[in-house]
N, CA, C and O atoms as a GROMACS GRO file, in nm:
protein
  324
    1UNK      N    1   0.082  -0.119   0.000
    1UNK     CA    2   0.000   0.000   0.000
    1UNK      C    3   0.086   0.126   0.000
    1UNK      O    4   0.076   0.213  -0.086
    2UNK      N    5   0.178   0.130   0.110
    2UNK     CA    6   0.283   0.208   0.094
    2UNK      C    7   0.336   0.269  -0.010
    2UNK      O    8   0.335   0.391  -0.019
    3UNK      N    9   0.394   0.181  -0.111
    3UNK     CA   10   0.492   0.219  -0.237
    3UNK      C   11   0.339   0.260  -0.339
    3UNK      O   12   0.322   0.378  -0.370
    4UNK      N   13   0.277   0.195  -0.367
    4UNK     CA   14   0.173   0.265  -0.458
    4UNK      C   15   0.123   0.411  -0.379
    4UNK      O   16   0.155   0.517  -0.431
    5UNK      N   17   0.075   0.411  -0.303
    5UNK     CA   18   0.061   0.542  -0.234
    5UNK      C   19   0.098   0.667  -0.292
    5UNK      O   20   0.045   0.769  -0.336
    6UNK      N   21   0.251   0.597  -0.266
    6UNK     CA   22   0.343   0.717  -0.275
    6UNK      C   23   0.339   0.734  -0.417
    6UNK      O   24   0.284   0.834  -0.462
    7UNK      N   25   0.374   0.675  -0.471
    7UNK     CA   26   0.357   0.677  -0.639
    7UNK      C   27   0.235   0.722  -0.695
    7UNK      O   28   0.259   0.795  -0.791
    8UNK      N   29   0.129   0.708  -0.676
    8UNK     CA   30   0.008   0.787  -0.678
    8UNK      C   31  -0.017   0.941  -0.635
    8UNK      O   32  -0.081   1.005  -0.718
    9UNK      N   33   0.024   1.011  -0.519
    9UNK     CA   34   0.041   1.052  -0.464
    9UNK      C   35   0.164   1.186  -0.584
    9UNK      O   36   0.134   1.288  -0.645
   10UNK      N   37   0.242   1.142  -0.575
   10UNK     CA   38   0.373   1.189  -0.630
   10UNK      C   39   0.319   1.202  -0.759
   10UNK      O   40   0.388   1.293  -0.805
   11UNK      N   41   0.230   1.164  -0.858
   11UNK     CA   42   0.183   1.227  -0.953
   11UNK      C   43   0.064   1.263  -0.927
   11UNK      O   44  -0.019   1.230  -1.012
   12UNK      N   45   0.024   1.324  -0.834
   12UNK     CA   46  -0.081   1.431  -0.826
   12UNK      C   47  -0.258   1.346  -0.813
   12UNK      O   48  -0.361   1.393  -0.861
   13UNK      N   49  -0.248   1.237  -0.748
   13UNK     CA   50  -0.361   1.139  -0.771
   13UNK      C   51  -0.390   1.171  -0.608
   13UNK      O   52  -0.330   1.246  -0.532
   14UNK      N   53  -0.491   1.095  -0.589
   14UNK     CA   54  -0.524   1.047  -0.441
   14UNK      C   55  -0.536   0.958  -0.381
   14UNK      O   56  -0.546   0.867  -0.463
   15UNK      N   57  -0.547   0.890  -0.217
   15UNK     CA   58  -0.557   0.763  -0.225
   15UNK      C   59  -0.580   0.750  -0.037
   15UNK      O   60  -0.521   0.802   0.058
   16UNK      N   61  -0.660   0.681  -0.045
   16UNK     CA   62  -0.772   0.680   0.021
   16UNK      C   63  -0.730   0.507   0.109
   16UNK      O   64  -0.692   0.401   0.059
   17UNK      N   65  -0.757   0.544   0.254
   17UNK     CA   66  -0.750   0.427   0.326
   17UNK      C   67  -0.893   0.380   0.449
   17UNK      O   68  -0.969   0.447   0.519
   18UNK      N   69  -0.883   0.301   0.436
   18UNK     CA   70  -1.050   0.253   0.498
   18UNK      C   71  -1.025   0.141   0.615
   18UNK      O   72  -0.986   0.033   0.571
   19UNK      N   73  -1.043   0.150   0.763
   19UNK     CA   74  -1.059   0.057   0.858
   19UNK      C   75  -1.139   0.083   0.929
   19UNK      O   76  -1.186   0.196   0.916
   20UNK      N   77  -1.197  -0.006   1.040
   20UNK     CA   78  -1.288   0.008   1.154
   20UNK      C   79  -1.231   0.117   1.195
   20UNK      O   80  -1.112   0.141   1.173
   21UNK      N   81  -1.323   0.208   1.267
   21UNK     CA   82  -1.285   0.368   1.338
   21UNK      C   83  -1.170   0.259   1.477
   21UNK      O   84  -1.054   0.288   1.506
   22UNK      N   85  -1.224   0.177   1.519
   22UNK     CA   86  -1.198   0.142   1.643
   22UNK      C   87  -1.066   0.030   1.633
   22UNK      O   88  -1.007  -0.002   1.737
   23UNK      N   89  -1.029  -0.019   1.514
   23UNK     CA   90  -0.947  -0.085   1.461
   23UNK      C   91  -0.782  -0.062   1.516
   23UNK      O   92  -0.718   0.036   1.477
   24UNK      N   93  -0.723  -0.161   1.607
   24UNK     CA   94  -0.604  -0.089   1.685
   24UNK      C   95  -0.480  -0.108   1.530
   24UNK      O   96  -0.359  -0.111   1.556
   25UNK      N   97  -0.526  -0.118   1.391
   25UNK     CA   98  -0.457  -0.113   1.326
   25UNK      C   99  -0.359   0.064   1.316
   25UNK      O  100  -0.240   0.094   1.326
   26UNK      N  101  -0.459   0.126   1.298
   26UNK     CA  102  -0.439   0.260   1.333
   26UNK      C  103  -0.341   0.324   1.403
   26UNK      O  104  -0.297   0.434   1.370
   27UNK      N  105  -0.297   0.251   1.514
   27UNK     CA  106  -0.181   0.277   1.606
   27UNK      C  107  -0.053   0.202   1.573
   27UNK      O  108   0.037   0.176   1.654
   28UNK      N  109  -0.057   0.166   1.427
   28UNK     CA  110   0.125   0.146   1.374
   28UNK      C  111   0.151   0.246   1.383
   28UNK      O  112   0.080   0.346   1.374
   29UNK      N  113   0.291   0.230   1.412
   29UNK     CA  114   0.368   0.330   1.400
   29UNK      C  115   0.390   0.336   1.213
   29UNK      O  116   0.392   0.454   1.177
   30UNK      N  117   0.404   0.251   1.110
   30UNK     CA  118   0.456   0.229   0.927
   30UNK      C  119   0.310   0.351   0.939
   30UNK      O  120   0.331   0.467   0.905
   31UNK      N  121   0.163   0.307   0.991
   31UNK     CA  122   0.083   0.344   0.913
   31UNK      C  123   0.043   0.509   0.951
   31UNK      O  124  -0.008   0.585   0.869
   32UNK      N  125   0.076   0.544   1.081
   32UNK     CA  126   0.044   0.706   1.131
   32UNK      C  127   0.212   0.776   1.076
   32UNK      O  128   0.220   0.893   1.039
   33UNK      N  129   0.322   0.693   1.077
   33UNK     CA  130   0.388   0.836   0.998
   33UNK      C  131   0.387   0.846   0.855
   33UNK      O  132   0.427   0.947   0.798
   34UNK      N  133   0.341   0.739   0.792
   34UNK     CA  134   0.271   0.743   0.653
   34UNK      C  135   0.163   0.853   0.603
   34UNK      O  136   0.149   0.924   0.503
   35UNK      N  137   0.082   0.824   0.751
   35UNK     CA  138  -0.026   0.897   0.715
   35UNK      C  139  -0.001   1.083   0.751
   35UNK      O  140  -0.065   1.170   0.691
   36UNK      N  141   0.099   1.110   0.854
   36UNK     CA  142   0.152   1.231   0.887
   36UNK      C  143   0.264   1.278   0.771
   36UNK      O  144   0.253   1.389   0.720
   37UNK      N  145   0.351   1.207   0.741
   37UNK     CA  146   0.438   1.234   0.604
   37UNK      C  147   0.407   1.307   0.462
   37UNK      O  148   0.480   1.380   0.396
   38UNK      N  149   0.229   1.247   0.429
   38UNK     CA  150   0.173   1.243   0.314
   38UNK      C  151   0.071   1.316   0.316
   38UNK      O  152   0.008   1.330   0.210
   39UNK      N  153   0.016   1.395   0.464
   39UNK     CA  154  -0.116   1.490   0.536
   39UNK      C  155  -0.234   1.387   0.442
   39UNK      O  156  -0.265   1.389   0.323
   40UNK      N  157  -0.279   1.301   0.559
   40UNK     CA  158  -0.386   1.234   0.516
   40UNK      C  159  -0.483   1.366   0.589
   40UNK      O  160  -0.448   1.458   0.663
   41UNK      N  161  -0.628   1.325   0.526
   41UNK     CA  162  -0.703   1.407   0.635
   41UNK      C  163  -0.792   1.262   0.654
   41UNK      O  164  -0.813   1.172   0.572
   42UNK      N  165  -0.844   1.278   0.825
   42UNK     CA  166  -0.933   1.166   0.821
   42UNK      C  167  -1.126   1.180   0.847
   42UNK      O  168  -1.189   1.281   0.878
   43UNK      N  169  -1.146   1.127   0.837
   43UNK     CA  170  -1.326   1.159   0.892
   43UNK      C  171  -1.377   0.995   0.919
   43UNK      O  172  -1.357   0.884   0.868
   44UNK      N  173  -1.447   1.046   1.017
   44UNK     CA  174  -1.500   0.954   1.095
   44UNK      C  175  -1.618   0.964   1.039
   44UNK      O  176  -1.651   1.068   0.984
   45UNK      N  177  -1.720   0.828   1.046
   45UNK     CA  178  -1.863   0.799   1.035
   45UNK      C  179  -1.979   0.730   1.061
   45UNK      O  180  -2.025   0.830   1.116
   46UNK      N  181  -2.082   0.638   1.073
   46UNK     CA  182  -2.133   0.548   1.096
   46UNK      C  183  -2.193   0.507   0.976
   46UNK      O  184  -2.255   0.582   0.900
   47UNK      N  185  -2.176   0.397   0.961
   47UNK     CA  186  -2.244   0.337   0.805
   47UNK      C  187  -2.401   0.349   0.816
   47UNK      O  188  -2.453   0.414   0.726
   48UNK      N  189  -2.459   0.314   0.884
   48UNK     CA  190  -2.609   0.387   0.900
   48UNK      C  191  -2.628   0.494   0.830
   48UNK      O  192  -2.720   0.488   0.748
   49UNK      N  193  -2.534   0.644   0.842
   49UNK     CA  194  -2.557   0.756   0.777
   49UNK      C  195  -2.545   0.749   0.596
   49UNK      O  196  -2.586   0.809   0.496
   50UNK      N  197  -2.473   0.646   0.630
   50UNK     CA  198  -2.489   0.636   0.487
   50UNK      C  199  -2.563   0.545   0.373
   50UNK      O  200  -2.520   0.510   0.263
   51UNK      N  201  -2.702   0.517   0.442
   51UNK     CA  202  -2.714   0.362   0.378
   51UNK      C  203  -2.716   0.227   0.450
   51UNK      O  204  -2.802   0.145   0.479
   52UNK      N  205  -2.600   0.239   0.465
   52UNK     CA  206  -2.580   0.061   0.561
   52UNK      C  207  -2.653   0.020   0.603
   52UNK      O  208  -2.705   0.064   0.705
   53UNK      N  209  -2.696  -0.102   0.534
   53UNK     CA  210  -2.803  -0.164   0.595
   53UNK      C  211  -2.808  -0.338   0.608
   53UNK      O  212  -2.779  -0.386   0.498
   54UNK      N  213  -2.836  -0.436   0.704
   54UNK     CA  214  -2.817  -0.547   0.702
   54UNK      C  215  -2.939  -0.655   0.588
   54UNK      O  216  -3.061  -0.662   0.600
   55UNK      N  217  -2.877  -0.705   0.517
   55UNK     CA  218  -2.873  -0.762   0.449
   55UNK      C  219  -3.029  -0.871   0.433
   55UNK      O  220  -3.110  -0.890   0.343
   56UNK      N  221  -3.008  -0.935   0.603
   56UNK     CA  222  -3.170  -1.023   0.641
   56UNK      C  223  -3.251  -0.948   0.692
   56UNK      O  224  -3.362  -0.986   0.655
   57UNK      N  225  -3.263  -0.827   0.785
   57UNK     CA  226  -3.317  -0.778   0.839
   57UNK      C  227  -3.355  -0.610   0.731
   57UNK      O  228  -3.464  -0.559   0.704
   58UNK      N  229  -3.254  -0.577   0.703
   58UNK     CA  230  -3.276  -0.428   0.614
   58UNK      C  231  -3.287  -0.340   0.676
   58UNK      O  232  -3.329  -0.235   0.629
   59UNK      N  233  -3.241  -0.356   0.848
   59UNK     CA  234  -3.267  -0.252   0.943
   59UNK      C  235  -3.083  -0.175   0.926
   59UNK      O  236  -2.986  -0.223   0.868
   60UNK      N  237  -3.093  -0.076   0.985
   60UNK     CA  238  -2.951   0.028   0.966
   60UNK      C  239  -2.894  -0.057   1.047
   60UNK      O  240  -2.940  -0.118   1.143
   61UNK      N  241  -2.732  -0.057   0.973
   61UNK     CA  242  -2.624  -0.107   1.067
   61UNK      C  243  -2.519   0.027   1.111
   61UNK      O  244  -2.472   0.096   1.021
   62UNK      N  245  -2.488   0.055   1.250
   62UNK     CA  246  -2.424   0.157   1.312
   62UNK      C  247  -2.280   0.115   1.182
   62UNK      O  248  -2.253   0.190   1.089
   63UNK      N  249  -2.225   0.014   1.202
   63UNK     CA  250  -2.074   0.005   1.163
   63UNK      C  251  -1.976   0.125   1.175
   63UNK      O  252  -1.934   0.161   1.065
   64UNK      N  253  -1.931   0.195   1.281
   64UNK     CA  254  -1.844   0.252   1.253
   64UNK      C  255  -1.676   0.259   1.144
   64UNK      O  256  -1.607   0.159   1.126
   65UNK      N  257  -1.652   0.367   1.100
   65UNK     CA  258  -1.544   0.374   0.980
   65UNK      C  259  -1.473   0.502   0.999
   65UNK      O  260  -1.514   0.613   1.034
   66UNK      N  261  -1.373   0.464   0.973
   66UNK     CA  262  -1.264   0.566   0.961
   66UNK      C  263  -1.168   0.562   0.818
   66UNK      O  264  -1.106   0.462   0.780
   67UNK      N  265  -1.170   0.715   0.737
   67UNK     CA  266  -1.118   0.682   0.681
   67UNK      C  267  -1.002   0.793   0.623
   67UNK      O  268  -1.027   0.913   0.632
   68UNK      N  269  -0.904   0.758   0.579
   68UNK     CA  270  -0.779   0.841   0.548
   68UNK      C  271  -0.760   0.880   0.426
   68UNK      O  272  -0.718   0.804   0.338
   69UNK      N  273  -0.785   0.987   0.410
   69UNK     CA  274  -0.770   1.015   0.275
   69UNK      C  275  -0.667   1.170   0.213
   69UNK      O  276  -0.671   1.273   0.281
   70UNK      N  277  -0.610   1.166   0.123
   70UNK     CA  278  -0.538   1.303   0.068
   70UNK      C  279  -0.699   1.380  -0.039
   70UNK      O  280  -0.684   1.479  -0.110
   71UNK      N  281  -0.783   1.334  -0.031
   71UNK     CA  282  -0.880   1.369  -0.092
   71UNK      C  283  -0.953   1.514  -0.002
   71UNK      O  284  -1.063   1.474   0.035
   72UNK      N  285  -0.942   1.592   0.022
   72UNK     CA  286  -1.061   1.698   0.071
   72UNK      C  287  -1.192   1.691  -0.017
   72UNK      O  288  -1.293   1.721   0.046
   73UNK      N  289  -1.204   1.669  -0.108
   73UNK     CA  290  -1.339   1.675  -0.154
   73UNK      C  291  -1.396   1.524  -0.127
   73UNK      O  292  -1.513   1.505  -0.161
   74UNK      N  293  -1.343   1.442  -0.082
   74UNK     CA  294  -1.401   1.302  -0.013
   74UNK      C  295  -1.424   1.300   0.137
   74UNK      O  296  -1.507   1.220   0.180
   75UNK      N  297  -1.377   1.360   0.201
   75UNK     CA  298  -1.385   1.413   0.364
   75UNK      C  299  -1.508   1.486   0.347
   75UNK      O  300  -1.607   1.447   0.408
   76UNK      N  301  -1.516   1.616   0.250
   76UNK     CA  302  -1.594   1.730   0.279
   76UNK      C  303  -1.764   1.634   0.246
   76UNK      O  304  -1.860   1.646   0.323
   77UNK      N  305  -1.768   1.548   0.125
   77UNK     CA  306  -1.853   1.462   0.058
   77UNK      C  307  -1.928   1.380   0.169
   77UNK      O  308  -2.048   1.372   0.196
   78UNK      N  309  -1.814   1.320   0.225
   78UNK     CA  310  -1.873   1.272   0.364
   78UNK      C  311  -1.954   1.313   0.518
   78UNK      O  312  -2.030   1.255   0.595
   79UNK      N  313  -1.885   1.452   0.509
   79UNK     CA  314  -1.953   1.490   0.626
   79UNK      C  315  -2.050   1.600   0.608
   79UNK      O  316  -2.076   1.668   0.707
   80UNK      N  317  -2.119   1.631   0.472
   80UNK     CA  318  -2.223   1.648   0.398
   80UNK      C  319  -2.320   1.559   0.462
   80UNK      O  320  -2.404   1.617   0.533
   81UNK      N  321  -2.330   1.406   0.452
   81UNK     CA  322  -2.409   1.395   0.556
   81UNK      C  323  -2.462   1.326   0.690
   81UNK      O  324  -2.556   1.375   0.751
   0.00000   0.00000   0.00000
């Protein structure tokens, strides 16, 4: 993920990372100075707000998400609503 990143990134693209908000992945050290190196911005959400919905039942699923992105118009998109 790393090396494409950067390579994406370095020609002017964006690139976008997605885990549980609550996910102790988050607390690498490879993946927060990655994400401080490259100014991710992040936004938090609940899949409910967006849709999410279970599958047998069709009732909203909370699912919390967190996600990292060099995108501002994907942060701003998101917390629209």
């Amino acid at each position: 993920f790393f090396a494409v990143a950067k390579l994406v990134i370095s020609n002017g693209g964006h690139v976008s990372f997605e885990w549980p908000r609550f996910s102790t992945g988050w607390q690498l050290r490879q993946l927060s100075d990655s994400l401080n190196k490259n100014k991710f911005l992040t936004v938090e959400f609940d899949g409910c707000a967006l849709g999410v919905r279970s599958l047998k039942t069709n009732q909203p699923i909370k699912k919390p998400y967190r996600i990292a992105t060099t995108s501002p118009e994907l942060v701003n998109a998101i917390k629209a609503f």
